[in-house]
Each structure stands twice: as C-alpha cells, then as structure tokens.
VEXDREN-2710 file (C-alpha; in Angstrom, 1 decimal):
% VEXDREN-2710
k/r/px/py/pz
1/UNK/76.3/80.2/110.6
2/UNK/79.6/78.8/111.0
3/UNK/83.5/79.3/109.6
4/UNK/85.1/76.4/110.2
5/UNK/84.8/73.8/113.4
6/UNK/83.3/75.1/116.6
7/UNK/83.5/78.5/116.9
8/UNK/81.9/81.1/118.9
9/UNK/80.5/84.8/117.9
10/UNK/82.3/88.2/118.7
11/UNK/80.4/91.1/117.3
12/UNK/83.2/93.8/116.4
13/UNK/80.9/96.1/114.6
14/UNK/77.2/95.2/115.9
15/UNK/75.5/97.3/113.9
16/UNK/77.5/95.6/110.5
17/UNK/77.0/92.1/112.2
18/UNK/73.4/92.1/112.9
19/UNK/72.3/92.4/109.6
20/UNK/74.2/89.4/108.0
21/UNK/78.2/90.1/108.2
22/UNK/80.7/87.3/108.5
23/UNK/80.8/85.3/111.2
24/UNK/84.1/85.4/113.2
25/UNK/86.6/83.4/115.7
26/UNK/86.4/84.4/119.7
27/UNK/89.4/84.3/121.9
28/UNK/85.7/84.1/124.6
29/UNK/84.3/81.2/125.2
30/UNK/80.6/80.4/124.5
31/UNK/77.7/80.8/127.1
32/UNK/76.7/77.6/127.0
33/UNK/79.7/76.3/128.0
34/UNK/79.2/74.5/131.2
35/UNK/81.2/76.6/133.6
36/UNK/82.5/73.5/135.3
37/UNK/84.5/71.9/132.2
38/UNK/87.0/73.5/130.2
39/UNK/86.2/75.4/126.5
40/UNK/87.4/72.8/123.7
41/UNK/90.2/73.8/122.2
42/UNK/89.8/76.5/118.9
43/UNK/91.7/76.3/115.9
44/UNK/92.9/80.2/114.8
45/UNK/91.9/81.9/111.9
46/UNK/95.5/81.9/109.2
47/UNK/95.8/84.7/107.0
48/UNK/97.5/84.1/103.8
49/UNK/97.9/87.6/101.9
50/UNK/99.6/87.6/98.5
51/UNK/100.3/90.7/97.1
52/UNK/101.2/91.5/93.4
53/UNK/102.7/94.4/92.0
54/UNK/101.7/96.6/89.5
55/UNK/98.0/94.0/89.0
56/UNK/95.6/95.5/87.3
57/UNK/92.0/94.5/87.2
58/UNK/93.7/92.0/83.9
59/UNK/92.8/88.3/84.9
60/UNK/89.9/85.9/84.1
61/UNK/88.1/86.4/86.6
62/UNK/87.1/90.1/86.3
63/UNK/85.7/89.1/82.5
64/UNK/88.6/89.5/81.2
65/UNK/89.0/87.3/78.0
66/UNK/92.3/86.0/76.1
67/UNK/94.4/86.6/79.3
68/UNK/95.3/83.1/81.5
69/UNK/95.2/83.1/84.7
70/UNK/93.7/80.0/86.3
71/UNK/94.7/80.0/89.5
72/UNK/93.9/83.5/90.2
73/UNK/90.3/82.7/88.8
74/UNK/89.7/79.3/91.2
75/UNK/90.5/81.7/93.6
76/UNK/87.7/84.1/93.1
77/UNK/85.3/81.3/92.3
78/UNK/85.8/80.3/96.1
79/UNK/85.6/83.7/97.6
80/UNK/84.5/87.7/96.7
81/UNK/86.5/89.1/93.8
82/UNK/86.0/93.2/93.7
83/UNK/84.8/94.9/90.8
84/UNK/85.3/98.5/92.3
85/UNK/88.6/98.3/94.7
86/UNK/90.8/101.2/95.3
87/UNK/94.1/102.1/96.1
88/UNK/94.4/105.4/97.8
89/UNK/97.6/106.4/96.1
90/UNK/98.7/105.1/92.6
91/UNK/102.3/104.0/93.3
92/UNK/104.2/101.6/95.1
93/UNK/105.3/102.6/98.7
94/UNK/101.9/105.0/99.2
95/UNK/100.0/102.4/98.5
96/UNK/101.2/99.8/100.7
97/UNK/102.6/102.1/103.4
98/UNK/98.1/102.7/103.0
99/UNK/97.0/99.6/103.2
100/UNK/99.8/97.9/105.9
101/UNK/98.6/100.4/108.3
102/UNK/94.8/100.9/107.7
103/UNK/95.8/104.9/107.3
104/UNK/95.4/107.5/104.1
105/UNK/98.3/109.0/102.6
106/UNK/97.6/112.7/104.5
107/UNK/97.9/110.4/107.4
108/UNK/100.9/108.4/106.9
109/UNK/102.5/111.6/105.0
110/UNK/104.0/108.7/102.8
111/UNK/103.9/110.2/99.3
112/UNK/106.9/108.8/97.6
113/UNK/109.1/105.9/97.4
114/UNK/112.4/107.5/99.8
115/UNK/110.5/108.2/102.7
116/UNK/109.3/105.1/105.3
117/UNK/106.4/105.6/108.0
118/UNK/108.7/104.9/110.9
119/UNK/109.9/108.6/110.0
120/UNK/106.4/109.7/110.3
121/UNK/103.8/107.8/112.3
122/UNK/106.7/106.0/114.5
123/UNK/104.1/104.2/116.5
124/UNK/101.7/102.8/114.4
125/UNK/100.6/99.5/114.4
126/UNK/100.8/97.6/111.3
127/UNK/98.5/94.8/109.6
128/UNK/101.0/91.9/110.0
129/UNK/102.1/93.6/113.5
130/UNK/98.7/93.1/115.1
131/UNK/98.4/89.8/114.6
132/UNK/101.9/89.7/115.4
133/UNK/100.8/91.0/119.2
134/UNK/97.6/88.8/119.1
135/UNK/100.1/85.8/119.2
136/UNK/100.2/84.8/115.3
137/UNK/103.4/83.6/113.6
138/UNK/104.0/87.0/110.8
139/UNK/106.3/86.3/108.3
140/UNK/107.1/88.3/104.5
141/UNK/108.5/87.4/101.5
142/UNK/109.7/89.7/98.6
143/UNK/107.8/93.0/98.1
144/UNK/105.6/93.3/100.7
145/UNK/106.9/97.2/102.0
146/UNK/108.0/98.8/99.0
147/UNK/112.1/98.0/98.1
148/UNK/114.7/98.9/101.0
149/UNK/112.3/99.8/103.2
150/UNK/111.0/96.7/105.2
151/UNK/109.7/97.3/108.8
152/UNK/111.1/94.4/111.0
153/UNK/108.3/95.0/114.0
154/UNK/106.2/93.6/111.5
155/UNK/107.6/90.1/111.5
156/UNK/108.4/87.5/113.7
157/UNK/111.4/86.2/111.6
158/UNK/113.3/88.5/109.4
159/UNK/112.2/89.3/106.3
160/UNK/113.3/87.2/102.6
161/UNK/114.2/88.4/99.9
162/UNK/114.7/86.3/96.8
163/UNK/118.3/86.4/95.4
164/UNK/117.5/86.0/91.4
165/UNK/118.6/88.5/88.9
166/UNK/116.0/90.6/87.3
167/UNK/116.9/89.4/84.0
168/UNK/117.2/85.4/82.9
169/UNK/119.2/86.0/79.5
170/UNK/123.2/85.7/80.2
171/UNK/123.5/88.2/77.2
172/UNK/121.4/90.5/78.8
173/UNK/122.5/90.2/82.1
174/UNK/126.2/90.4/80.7
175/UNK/125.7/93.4/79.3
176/UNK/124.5/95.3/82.3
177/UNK/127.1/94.2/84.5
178/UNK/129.0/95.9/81.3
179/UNK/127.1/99.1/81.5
180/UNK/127.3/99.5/85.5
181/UNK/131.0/99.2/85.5
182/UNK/131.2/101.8/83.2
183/UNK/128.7/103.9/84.8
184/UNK/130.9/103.6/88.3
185/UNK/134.2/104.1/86.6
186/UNK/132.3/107.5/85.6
187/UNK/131.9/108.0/88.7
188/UNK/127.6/107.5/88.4
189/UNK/125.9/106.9/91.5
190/UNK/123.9/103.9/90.8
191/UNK/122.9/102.9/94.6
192/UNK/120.4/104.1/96.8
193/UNK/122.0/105.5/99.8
194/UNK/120.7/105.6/103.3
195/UNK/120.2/109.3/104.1
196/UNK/118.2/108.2/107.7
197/UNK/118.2/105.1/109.7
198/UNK/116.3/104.1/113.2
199/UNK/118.8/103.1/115.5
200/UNK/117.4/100.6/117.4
201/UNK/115.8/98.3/114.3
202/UNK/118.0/99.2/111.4
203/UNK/115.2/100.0/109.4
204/UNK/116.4/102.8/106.4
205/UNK/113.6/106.2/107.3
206/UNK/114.9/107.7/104.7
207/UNK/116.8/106.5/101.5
208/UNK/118.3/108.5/98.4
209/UNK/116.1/108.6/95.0
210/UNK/119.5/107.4/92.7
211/UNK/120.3/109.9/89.7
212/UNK/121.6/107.3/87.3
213/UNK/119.5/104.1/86.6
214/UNK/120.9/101.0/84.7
215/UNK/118.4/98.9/83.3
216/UNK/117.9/96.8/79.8
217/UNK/115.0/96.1/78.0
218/UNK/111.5/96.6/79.4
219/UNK/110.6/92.8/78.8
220/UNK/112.7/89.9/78.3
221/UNK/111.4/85.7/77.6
222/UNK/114.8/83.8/78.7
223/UNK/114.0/80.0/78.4
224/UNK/114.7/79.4/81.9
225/UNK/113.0/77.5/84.8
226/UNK/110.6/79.1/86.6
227/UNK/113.1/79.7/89.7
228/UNK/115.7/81.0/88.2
229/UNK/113.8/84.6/88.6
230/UNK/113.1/86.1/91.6
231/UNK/108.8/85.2/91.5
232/UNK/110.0/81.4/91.5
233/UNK/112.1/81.6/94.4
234/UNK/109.5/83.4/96.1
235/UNK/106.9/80.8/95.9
236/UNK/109.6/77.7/96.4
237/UNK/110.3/79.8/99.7
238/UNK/106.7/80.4/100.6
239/UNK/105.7/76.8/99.9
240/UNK/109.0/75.3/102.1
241/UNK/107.8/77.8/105.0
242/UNK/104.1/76.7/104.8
243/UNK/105.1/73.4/105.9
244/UNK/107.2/74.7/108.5
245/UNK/104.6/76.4/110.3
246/UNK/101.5/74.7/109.5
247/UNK/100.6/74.0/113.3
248/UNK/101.2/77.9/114.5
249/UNK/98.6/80.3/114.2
250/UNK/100.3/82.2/111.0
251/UNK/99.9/85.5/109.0
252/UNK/102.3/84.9/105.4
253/UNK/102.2/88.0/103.5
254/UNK/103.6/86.8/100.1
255/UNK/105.4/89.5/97.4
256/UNK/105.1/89.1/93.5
257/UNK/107.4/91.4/91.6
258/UNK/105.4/90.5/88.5
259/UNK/103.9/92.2/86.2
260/UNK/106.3/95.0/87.3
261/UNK/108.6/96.4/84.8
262/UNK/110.7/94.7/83.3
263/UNK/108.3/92.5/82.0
264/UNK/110.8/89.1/82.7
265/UNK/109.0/86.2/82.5
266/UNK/110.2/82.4/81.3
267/UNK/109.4/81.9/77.4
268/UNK/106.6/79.3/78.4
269/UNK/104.6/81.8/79.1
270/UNK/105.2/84.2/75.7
271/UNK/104.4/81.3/74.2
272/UNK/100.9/81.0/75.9
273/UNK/100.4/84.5/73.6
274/UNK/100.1/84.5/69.8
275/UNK/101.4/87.8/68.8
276/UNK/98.1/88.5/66.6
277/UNK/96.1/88.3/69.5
278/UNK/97.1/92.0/70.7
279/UNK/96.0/95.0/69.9
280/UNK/96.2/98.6/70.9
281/UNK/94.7/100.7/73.6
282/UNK/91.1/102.1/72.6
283/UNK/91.7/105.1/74.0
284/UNK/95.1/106.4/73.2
285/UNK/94.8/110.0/73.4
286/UNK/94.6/112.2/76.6
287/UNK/90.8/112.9/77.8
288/UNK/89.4/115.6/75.9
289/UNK/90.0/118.6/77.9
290/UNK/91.9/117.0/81.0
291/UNK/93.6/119.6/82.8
292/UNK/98.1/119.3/81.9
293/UNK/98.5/118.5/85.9
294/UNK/96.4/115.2/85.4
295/UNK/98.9/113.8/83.1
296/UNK/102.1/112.3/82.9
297/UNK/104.9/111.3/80.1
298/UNK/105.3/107.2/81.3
299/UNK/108.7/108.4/82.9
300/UNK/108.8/105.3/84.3
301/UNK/108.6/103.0/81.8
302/UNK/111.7/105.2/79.6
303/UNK/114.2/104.3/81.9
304/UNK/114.4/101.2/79.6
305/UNK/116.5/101.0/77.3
306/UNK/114.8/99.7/74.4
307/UNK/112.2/102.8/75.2
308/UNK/111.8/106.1/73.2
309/UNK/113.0/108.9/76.1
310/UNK/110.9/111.3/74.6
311/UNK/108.4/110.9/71.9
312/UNK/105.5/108.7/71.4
313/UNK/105.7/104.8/72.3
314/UNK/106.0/103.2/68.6
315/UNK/103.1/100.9/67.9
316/UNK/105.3/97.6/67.6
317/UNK/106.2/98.3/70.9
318/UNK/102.9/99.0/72.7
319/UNK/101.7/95.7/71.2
320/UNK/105.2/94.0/72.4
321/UNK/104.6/95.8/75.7
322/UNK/100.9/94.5/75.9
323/UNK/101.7/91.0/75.5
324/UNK/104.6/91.0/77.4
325/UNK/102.0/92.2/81.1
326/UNK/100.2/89.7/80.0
327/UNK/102.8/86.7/80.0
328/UNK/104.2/88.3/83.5
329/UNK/100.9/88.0/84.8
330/UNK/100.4/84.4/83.7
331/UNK/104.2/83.7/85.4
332/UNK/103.1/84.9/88.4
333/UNK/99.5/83.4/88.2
334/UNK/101.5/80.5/88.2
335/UNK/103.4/81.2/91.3
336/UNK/100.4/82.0/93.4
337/UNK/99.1/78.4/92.3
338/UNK/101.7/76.8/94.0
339/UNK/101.7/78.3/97.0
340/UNK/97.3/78.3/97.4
341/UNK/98.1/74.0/96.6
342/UNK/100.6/73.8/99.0
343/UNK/97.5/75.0/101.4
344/UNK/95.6/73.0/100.0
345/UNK/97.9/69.9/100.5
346/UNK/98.3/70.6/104.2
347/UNK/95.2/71.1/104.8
348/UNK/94.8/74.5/105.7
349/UNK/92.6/75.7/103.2
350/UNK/89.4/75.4/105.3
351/UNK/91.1/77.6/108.5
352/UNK/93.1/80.1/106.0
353/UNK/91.7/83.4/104.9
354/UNK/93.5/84.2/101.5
355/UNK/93.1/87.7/100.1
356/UNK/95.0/89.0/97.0
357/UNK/95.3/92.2/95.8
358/UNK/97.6/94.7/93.2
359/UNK/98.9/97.4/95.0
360/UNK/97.3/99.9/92.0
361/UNK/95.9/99.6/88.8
362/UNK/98.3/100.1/85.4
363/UNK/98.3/101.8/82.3
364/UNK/98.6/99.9/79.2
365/UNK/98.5/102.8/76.9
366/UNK/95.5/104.2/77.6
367/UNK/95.2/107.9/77.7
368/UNK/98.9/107.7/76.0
369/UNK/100.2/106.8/79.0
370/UNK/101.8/103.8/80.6
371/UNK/102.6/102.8/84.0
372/UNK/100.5/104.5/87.1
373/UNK/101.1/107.5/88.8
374/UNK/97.9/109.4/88.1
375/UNK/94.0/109.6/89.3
376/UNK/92.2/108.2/86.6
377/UNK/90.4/104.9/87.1
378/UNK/93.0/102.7/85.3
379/UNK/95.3/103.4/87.9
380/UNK/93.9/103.5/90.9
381/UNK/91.3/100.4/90.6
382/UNK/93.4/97.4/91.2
383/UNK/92.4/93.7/91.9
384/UNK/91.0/92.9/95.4
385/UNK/90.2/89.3/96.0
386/UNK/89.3/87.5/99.1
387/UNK/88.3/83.9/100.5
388/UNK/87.0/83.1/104.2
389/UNK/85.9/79.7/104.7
390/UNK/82.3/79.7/105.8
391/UNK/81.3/82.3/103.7
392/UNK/78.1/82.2/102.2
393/UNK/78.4/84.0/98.9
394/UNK/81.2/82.1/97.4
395/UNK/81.5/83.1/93.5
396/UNK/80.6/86.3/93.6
397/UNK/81.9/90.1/91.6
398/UNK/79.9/92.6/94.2
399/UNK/80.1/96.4/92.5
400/UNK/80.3/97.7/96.2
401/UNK/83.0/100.3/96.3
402/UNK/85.7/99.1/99.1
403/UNK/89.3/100.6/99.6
404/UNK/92.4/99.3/100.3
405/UNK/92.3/100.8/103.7
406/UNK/89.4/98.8/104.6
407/UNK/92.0/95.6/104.2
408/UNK/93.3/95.6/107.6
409/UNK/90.0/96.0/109.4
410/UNK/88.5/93.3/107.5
411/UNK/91.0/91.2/108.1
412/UNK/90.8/91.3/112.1
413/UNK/87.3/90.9/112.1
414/UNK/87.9/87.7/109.9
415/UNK/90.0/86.5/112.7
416/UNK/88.6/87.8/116.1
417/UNK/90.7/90.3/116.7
418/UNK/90.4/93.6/118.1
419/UNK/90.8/96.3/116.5
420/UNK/93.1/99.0/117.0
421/UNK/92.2/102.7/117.3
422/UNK/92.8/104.8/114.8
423/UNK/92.1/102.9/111.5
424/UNK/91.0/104.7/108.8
425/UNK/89.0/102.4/106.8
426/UNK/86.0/99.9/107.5
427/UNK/85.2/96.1/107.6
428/UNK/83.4/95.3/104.2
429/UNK/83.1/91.0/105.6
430/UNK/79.4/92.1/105.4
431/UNK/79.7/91.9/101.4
432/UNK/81.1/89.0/101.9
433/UNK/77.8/87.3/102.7
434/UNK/75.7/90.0/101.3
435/UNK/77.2/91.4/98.3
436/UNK/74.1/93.3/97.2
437/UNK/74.0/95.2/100.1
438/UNK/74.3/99.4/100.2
439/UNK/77.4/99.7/100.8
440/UNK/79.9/103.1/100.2
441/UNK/79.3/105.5/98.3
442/UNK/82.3/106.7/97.3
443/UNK/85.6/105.8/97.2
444/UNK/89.4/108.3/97.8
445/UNK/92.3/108.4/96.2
446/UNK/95.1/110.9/96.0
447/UNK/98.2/112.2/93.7
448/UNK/100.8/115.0/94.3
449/UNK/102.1/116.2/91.3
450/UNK/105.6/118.7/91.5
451/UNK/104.6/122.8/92.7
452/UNK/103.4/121.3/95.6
453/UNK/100.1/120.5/94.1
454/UNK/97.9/117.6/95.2
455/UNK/95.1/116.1/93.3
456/UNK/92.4/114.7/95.3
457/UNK/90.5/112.3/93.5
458/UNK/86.4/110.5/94.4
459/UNK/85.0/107.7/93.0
460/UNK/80.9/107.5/93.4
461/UNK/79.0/105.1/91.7
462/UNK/78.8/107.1/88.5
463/UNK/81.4/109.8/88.5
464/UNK/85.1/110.1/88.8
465/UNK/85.4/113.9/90.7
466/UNK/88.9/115.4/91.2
467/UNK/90.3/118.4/92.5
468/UNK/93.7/119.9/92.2
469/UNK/95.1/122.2/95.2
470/UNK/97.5/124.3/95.6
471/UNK/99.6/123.0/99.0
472/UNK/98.9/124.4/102.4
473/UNK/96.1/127.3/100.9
474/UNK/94.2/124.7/99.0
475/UNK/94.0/126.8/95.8
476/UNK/92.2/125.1/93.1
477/UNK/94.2/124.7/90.3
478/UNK/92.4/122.4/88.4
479/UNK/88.8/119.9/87.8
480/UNK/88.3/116.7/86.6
481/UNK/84.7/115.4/86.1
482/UNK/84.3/111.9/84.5
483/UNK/80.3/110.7/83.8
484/UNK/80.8/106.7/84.3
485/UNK/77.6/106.4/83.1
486/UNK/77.9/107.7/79.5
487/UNK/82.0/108.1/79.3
488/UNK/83.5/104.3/81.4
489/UNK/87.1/104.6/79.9
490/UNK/87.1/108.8/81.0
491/UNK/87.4/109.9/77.8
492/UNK/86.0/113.6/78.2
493/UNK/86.4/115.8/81.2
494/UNK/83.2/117.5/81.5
495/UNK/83.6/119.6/84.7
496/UNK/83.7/123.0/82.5
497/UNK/80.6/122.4/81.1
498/UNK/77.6/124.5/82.5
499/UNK/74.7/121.9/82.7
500/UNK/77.3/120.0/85.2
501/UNK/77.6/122.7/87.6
502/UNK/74.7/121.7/90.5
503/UNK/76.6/118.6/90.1
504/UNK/80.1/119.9/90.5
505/UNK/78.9/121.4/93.6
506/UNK/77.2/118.5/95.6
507/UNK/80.5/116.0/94.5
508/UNK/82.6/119.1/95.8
509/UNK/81.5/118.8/99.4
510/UNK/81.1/115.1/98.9
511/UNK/85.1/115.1/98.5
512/UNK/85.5/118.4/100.9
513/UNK/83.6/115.5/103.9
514/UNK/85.9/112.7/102.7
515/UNK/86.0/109.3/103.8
516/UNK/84.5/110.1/107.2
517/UNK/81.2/111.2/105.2
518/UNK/81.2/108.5/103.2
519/UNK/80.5/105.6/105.8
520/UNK/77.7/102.8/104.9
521/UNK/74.6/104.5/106.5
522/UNK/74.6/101.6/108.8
523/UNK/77.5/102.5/110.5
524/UNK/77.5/106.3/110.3
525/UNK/75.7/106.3/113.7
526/UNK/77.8/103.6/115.8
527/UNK/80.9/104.7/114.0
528/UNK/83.9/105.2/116.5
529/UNK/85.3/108.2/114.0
END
C-alpha cells in the first residue's frame, strides 16, 4: 500500500490499522534505511477543507436527481462520500465550534451563535492549529468559525473575509441602505456589539445577539458575474493563494456562504432550473405525535422580508424557496470547482487530502418547517465527503455512521500527525479502504430549546431516539422514537406506543453511555477514553 511517493507507515490506532485502515505519512524514517545515508526527502500530506454552509445531503452524488452539481460529484467519484454523517448540533457556531476542535457541545459549552470557545475551553487545540504546530502553513477564508468570531491561533496569516454585498441587485441593495438609515435614525441597534474580548488576540468571547435585523428578500438572481458576491471572491482568493503556497506544507480551510439564506445567486444559475421542475415537501406536517419542544416556527427564515412573520409559508413561495437552494447550491458547486482545478493545475492533487462537508443538514419544508435548529434527521445529517490519494475504495457511498467530530482525528492520521489528547471523536480512514466494515453504531447529536431544556438526540442504524431533559436534574420532559426501517422521513413518533417499550429502554441506556459506548468494537479495548 502506498499514498503518494515514498512514504513510510506510522500506526496511530494499531488496532484500526491492522485490519486494513489508510495508510499514512511518517515524520520517522523507514527501517530499512541504511543508517549510514540520509532518509530521502518526504513530500507532506496538504489538507484542503472546504466547508459550505447550510449543505444538506442535496447534490448528485448522494442520488440526488434534477439538482447540478458536477464538481461536487467528481469529487465523490475520487474519494468516500457519507451517506450517514452527523453534525452534533444543528446550527452554525455549535457545529463548527464541534468539529474545529474534535469536542461535543457539553464539552465546548458552545450552544449558540454569541458565545466563542476561547471563553470556554481557553486552551484547546484546534484542527487548523495542530497542523499549525506540526509546521503546516494554516490559512481561512470566509466562514470557517461562525461570523465575528474567528480564532487567530488558528492561522498562520490573518484570516479573509470577502468584501461583496449580500445582495447583487442595485435596487435591492439601495433599498436596504434605505431601510438601515431609517432604522438608526430610530435609534435601532442594528450591530452586533462586543460584550467580551481576549486581550491578548482580539478575538470577540462574547458578542451581542442584535434586536433589530435588516434584511430583503430571502433569494435574489441579479445578472451579475460570479465575483461580484461574496462565494466568487472567495474562490478568486483561494485559487490566487494556492499558487502562493504550493511549495509549503499547507492546511486551506475554504468558507462558502451558499446555500445560506438569502438565497443570492447569479441568474445563470436560476436559469439552470425550470420553475415546473419543483415541487413541494412530501411531508409537510409535523410528525404525528412529536412532542411541541421538538419543533420550531422557521424563525429564521421570517426575518425576510418577503416572508409571512407568522402564518404558514404560502405554496408559491416554498416552491420559489426550493428552487432558489437549489440554484445557490449550483453557485457554489461552481465555486468549489475552481478552486479543486486550480489543484489540479498545480499539481497538487495527488499529495492534497480534500474533504467537504455542510456544517448541518436543512429543512426545505419538511415537517412545516424550514431552516435547521432541531433533532430530526433532516437537520442534523449533512454532506461529508472526502479524498486521500492512495486510497483504495475510490467511488464509494459507505452507510457507516461517522460524526463530525471524528473530522479532526481523521484528518491527522491522514497526515502523520499525532494526535492530541482529549478528542472526542474517532479516525473513520479505515472506511476509507474498507467501507463495508462494522463500524459505529450510533451516532449524537444535541439541541437546547428555551426553559433550559436540552434534547439529546441518537442515531442507530434503524432508529432516531431522543430525549428531552430538564437542565441540571435531567427531568424528562419529553420522547421521540423514529423506526427508520418502516417511517425514513420520521413521520410518526412512536415512543408512546406499548409494543416499543423493551425497545425504549435498551436505546435509553444506549444514549444514557453516549459516544464513549458507542466505539467500533475494535477499538473499544485499545481506546485511550
């Protein structure tokens, strides 16, 4: 087995490796090295990570027809796409606070959008960070940390942020500049102000959630070019910086704002979708018996003002709504090809592990409800796809369940790198050449809702299990039980129903043992936890 050029084997997990994982770059040199000459030179491992926000499992390449998305498909015909890859908190800043530092939200304490690690976990060790200290060239663009709440010991060079308006139309754009001076001369608070900041890196702990929002319509197709939005600069910037560093040892972490709200994308890409083509959810009503606490009213999406703020999401719109994700997600498809050519053009490709991933899955009306912010499976499954030259398995859709938190560990192992105590996730480069292999069996996610309530949420190869609890006593407020098996789109929530009870019971301690229970049974007995 090889990954690329001469490269030597460092077993990070021996009892993952042995039985067929990935093989990886050593900083050692190999024992057959005559002691008497010098180790050639080794070429080290890149990492190109592109994240996108607010992805859901919506591209080609998870069978998804009538949606285009080329470039995101090539790149899960060279490497592993997910079919069962979770987020451990449906929303932005969890999320990635998550999967930046290989810890779960009870860890982090990172529950909202205001609040940023430093503040929490001071000393932790990021993703980007550790390759940072292992001598690699780190470097973010755009969203990477969630909005106003970068972490500069993550990069070696500042981080970018493109300079685009949100919006392309000059009538749109004109009349919010309209609307915000009116809102000030009303005396509005429109900006988030820093309530907390570290003194030493400048980094905003803590920011202010603002009262008054200003924004237009939730999608907009303004015939412009491709730059003149904030996705375009970001690959322009990602590709010019590519060939800046192409001899270093690098780790790019790459931001798309799209398919975020609002939907903004050049008309080119509207016009890749008839309007016919669209239809509604299939499941537009809440799941038959799901508990109030489990829901939510799309508050997100109603700060827009072409959006109902309280009743039901007309039809016309949903289907406007539905197309418009789609042509967002084709913009930045788009964006990601560029920079995975300019790779390719360089020739990096065959030394660069790419992975891609949505920070949570997305709502597109199902249940009623758009946007995330919930524990059903259409918000916390989210895109997960990753390429390692030298793999064996290229092509494939394993069903394994993986976690975002398992990101960071899999991506040092990639590379040779050590890694750092107190992760809370595992490497799955084993699926990578063995994608059929028994693997987790279950997956976590979490969501707080307001009484200081947090729903705890499990996904096991056929069931969806959530509990409800109360804060600090861990009252049970409420169930969710969802049969995969008979009910994929969680339709019904069975967990009141008698003949489910023995069941109810075993996935209760299942969730009460959490991920540390949950290990591959090949691990379980070297496991450091």
């Amino acid at each position: 087995m090889r990954l690329c050029g001469r490269i030597t084997v460092w077993l990070l997990m021996t009892a993952v490796m042995s039985v067929g994982g990935l093989p990886i770059y050593s900083r050692q040199t190999s024992s057959r090295q005559p002691q008497s000459q010098p180790a050639p030179p080794q070429r080290r491992m890149n990492v190109l990570m592109i994240a996108v926000d607010d992805l859901r499992p919506e591209i080609g390449a998870y069978g998804v027809r009538g949606i285009k998305t080329p470039n995101m498909d090539r790149l899960a015909s060279s490497g592993t796409a997910f079919t069962r890859a979770y987020c451990q908190q449906a929303v932005c800043s969890p999320s990635r606070t998550s999967l930046l530092t290989g810890r779960r939200p009870d860890t982090t304490r990172i529950y909202d959008l205001q609040t940023h690690f430093r503040g929490t976990i001071p000393d932790v060790v990021t993703l980007p960070q550790h390759f940072r200290a292992q001598g690699y060239h780190t470097q973010g663009f755009s969203k990477i940390y969630h909005g106003g709440l970068d972490d500069p010991a993550s990069w070696s060079v500042p981080h970018w942020t493109p300079k685009a308006p949100p919006y392309g139309g000059a009538q749109t754009l004109a009349e919010l500049q309209k609307r915000r001076e009116q809102a000030r001369i009303a005396g509005q608070e429109l900006e988030t102000r820093v309530l907390q900041q570290d003194p030493k890196t400048g980094a905003r702990l803590k920011v202010s959630n603002p009262r008054n929002r200003v924004n237009g319509p939730s999608w907009e197709a303004p015939d412009v070019a491709d730059n003149a939005l904030p996705d375009g600069q970001t690959s322009d910037k990602a590709v010019e910086t590519l060939q800046q560093i192409k001899d270093k040892p690098f780790f790019l972490a790459v931001g798309f704002l799209k398919p975020h709200l609002p939907f903004v994308a050049p008309k080119k890409y509207y016009d890749l979708y008839p309007k016919e083509q669209f239809q509604l959810a299939s499941n537009p009503n809440p799941p038959a018996d799901a508990p109030e606490i489990a829901l939510h009213n799309s508050g997100e999406l109603r700060n827009y003002n072409d959006i109902p703020k309280t009743d039901l999401i007309p039809n016309e719109k949903a289907l406007e709504l539905r197309r418009a994700y789609y042509a967002a997600t084709s913009y930045t498809d788009a964006q990601i090809g560029r920079v995975i050519n300019e790779l390719e053009r360089l020739g990096l490709r065959d030394r660069t592990v790419i992975v891609l991933w949505g920070d949570h899955g997305w709502q597109l009306g199902e249940h009623g409800m758009w946007c995330k912010h919930s524990n059903f499976e259409t918000s916390t499954r989210a895109p997960l796809i990753i390429s390692a030259p030298g793999q064996r398995r290229a092509g494939t859709r394993p069903n394994a369940l993986v976690e975002f938190v398992d990101i960071y560990p899999t991506l040092a192992e990639l590379c040779g790198l050590p890694l750092p105590q107190g992760l809370e996730g595992i490497s799955f480069a084993p699926l990578l050449n063995d994608p059929n292999r028994k693997w987790k069996p279950a997956a976590f996610s979490q969501y707080p809702r307001q009484g200081d309530v947090m729903g705890y949420s499990m996904r096991t190869d056929r069931y969806r299990y959530t509990e409800w609890l109360k804060g600090k006593t861990k009252e049970l407020v409420a169930v969710e039980l969802y049969d995969h098996e008979t009910d994929a789109d969680e339709n019904t929530n069975i967990a009141a129903r008698s003949e489910h009870k023995r069941t109810i019971t075993k996935l209760s301690k299942q969730l009460a043992a959490g991920w540390k229970g949950a290990l591959p049974s090949r691990l379980a007995a070297t496991s450091k936890f």
